[in-house]
C-alpha positions in Angstrom: 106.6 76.5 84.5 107.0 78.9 81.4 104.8 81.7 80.7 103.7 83.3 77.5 106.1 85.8 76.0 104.7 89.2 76.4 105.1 91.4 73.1 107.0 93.6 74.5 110.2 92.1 75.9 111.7 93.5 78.6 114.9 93.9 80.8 114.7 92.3 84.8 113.1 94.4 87.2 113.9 97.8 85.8 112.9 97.3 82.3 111.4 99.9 79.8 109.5 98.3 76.9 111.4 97.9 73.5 110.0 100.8 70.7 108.3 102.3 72.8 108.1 106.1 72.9 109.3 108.4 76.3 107.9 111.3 77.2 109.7 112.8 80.1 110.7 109.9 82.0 110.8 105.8 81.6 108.5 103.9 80.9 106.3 101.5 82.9 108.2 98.2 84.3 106.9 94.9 82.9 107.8 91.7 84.5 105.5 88.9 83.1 107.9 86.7 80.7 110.3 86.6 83.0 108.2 85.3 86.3 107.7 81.7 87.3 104.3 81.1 89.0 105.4 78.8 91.5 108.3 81.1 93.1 106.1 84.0 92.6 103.5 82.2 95.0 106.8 81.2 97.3 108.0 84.2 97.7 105.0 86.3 97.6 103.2 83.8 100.1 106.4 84.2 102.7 106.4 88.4 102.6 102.5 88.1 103.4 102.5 85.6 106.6 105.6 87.9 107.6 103.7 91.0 107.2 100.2 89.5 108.9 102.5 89.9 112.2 102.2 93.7 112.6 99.6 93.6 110.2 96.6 91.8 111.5 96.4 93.6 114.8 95.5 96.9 113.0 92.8 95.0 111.2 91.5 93.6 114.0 91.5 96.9 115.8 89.7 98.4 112.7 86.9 95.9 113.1 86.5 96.2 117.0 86.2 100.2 117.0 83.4 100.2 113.3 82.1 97.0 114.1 81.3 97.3 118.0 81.4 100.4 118.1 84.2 100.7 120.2 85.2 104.7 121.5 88.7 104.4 119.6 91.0 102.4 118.4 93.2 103.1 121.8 90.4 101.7 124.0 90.0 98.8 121.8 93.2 97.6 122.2 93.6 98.1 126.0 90.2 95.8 126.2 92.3 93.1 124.3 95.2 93.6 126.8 93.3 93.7 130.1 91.2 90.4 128.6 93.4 88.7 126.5 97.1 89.7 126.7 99.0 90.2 123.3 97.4 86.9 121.9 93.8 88.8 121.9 95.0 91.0 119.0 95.7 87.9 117.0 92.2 86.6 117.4 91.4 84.7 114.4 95.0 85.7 112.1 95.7 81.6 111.3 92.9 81.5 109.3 93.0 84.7 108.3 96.3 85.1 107.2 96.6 81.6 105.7 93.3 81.7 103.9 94.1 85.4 102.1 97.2 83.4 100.6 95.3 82.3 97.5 93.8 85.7 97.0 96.8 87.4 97.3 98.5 85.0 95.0 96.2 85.9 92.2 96.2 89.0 92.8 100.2 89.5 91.6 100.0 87.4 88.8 96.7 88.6 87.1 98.4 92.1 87.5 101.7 91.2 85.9 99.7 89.7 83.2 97.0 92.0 82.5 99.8 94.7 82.7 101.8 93.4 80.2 98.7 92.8 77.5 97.2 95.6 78.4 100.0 98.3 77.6 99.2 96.8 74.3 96.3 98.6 74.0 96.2 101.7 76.3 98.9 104.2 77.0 101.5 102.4 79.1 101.2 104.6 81.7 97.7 104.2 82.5 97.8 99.9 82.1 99.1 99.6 86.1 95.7 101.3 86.8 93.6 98.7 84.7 95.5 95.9 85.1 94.9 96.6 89.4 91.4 97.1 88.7 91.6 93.7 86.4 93.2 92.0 89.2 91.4 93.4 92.4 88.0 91.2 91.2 90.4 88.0 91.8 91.3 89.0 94.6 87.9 89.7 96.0 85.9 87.1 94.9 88.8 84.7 96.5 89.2 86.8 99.5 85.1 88.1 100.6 84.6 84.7 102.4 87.6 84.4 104.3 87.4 88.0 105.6 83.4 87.5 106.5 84.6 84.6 108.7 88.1 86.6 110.4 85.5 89.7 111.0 83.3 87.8 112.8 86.2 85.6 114.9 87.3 89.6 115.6 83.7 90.6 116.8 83.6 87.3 119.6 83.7 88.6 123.4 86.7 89.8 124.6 86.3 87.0 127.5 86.4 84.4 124.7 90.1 82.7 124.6 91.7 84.6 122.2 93.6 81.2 120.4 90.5 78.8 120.9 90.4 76.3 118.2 87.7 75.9 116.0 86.2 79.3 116.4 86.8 80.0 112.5 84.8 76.9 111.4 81.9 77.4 113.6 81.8 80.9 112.4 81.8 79.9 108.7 79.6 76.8 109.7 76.5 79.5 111.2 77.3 81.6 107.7 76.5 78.5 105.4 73.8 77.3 107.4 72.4 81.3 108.1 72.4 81.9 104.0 74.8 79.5 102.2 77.0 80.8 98.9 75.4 84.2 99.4 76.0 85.1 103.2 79.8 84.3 102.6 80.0 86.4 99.6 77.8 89.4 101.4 80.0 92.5 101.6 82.1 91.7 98.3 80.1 94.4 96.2 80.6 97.1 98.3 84.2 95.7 99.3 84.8 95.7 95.8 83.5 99.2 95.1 86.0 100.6 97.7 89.2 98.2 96.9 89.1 98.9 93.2 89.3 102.7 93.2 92.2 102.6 95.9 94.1 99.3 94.2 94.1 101.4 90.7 95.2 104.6 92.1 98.1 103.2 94.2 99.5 101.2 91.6 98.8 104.1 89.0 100.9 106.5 91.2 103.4 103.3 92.4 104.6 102.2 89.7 104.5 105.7 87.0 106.4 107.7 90.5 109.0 104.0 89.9 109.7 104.6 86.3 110.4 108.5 87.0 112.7 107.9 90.3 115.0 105.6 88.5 117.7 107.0 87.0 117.9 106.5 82.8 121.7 105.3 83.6 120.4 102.3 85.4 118.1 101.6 82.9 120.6 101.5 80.1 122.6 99.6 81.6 119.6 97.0 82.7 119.1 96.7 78.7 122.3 96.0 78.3 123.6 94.1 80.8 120.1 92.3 81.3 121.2 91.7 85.1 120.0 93.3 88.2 121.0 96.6 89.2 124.3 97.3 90.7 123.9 101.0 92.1 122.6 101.0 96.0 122.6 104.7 96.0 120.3 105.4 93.0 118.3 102.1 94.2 117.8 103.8 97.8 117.0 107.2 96.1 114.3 105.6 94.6 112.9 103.0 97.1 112.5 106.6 99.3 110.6 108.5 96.6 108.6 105.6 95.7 107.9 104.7 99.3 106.7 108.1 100.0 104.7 108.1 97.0 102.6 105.1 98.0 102.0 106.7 101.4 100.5 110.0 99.8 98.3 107.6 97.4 97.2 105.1 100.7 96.1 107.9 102.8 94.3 109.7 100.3 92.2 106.5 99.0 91.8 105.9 102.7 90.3 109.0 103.8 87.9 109.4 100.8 86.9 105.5 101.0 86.9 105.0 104.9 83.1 104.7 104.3 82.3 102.2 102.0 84.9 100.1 104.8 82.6 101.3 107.8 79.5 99.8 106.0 81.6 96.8 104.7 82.4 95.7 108.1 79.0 96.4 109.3 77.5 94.1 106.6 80.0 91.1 107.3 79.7 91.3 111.2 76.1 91.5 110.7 73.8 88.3 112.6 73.3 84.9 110.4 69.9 86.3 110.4 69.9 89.8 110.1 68.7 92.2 106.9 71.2 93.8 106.3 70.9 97.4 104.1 73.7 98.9 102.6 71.2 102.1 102.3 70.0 102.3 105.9 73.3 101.8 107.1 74.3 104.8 105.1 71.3 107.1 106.4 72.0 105.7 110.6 75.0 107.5 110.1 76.7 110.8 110.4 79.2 111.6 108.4 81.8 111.7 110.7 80.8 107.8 111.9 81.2 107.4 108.5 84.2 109.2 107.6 86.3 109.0 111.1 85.4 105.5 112.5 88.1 103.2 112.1 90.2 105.7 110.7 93.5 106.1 112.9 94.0 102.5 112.4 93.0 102.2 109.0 95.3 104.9 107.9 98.3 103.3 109.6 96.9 99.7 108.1 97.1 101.8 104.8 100.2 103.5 105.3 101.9 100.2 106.2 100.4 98.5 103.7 101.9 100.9 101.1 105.4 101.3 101.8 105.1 97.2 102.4 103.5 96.8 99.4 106.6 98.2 97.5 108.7 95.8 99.4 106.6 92.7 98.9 106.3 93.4 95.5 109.8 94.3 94.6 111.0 91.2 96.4 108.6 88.8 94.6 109.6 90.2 91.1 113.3 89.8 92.3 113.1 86.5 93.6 110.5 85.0 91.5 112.2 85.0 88.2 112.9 82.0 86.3 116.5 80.1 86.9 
């Protein structure tokens, strides 16, 4: 499966765009001619289930301490053990792991494409931003309905079996029946609001703190050659600062949005028949509820996420080029 020809052409992975003007450093990666949609999904599908393995726990701990109002995340997770064993912090991860697939998938390739078009049109620099933004509404609108289901599954009773089956489609059963197209989408706005603003700025920093990190050599040489690069070093060089990069960006985003998250979960954990009010919920609580609950594990979540992130991405773009 071909895909349109961006404009621009450009080298594998490392790439700078052809005519366009440097100012201190490369110049923005672009991927999208050079991707085939069904090994992007592949590839990109595999990193995410392997990632859901630390991954999911942290979420699940997240929803426990904001949701339940649990004293920390530390005393969540010993209720999980003492009930459940190691299975309890995977309460509800088949379906949602499996079921983000599709939002994830549509989140890389509506980047890569609104990337490439829009660095048509903006400064090349700032596209990543707009293109995340772009792509972060996919990815919402796919993913609101399976995360109102797995934050419910998370909320059941500890004393609950943690791998029972069926708990996921009675949960999204009592949602359709509580409210119908609306109670599963409930949450999306304000998840929106708080995704988009952190999505932009990590790619904005991700992929600008890329182009600077990688040596010009390597690029030249990518032009040239138009094969992957063959220099570990500068390729571990820049992995670290790129890494350490989307850390700084993830716990900013993190600490300034953690509240729009509190009220998020709130709002999806909230009873099939319940009114829920995003302003009420604002007013009920203190700031530090708002700004401190969840936040240990949602800053590691984050902090994982970002150096993962890098890795997911990079090895999708590697491995999801066309033969």
């Amino acid at each position: 499966l071909e895909l349109p020809r961006c404009a621009h052409m450009a080298a594998p992975l490392v790439a700078k765009r052809s005519g366009s003007q440097q100012s201190g450093g490369s110049e923005v990666q672009q991927h999208w001619e050079h991707l085939s949609l069904p090994r992007v999904c592949a590839v990109g599908s595999c990193c995410d289930i392997a990632l859901a393995v630390v991954a999911y726990p942290l979420w699940h701990l997240k929803t426990r301490e904001q949701v339940l109002g649990a004293p920390s995340s530390l005393f969540a997770a010993r209720d999980l053990l003492q009930h459940n064993g190691i299975s309890g912090f995977y309460r509800g991860a088949v379906f949602g792991t499996l079921g983000m697939l599709p939002a994830h998938c549509a989140y890389m390739i509506s980047y890569e494409w609104s990337k490439c078009y829009l660095s048509e049109f903006v400064a090349p620099r700032a596209a990543p931003a707009l293109a995340a933004a772009f792509a972060e509404c996919f990815s919402v609108l796919l993913a609101t309905p399976v995360e109102n289901v797995t934050v419910r599954v998370q909320c059941l009773p500890t004393r609950a079996p943690a791998l029972r089956r069926g708990d996921a489609c009675a949960e999204f059963c009592s949602l359709w029946k509580s409210g119908g197209l609306r109670r599963l989408w409930r949450g999306g706005l304000i998840g929106l609001a708080s995704s988009m603003p952190q999505s932009a700025v990590w790619w904005l920093v991700y992929e600008n703190s890329k182009s600077w990190f990688l040596p010009p050599r390597q690029h030249m040489q990518q032009e040239v050659a138009g094969d992957r690069p063959c220099e570990p070093m500068e390729r571990g060089i820049a992995a670290v600062g790129c890494a350490a990069a989307a850390v700084v960006a993830s716990c900013a985003t993190t600490f300034v949005l953690n509240p729009l998250d509190v009220i998020k979960a709130r709002a999806q954990a909230a009873g099939s028949q319940a009114q829920f009010s995003v302003i009420q919920s604002f007013r009920s609580q203190s700031a530090s509820q708002l700004f401190l609950s969840g936040f240990v594990p949602r800053m590691a979540l984050a902090a994982l996420v970002g150096i993962s992130e890098s890795a997911v991405y990079e090895a999708t773009i590697y491995y999801g080029r066309r033969a």
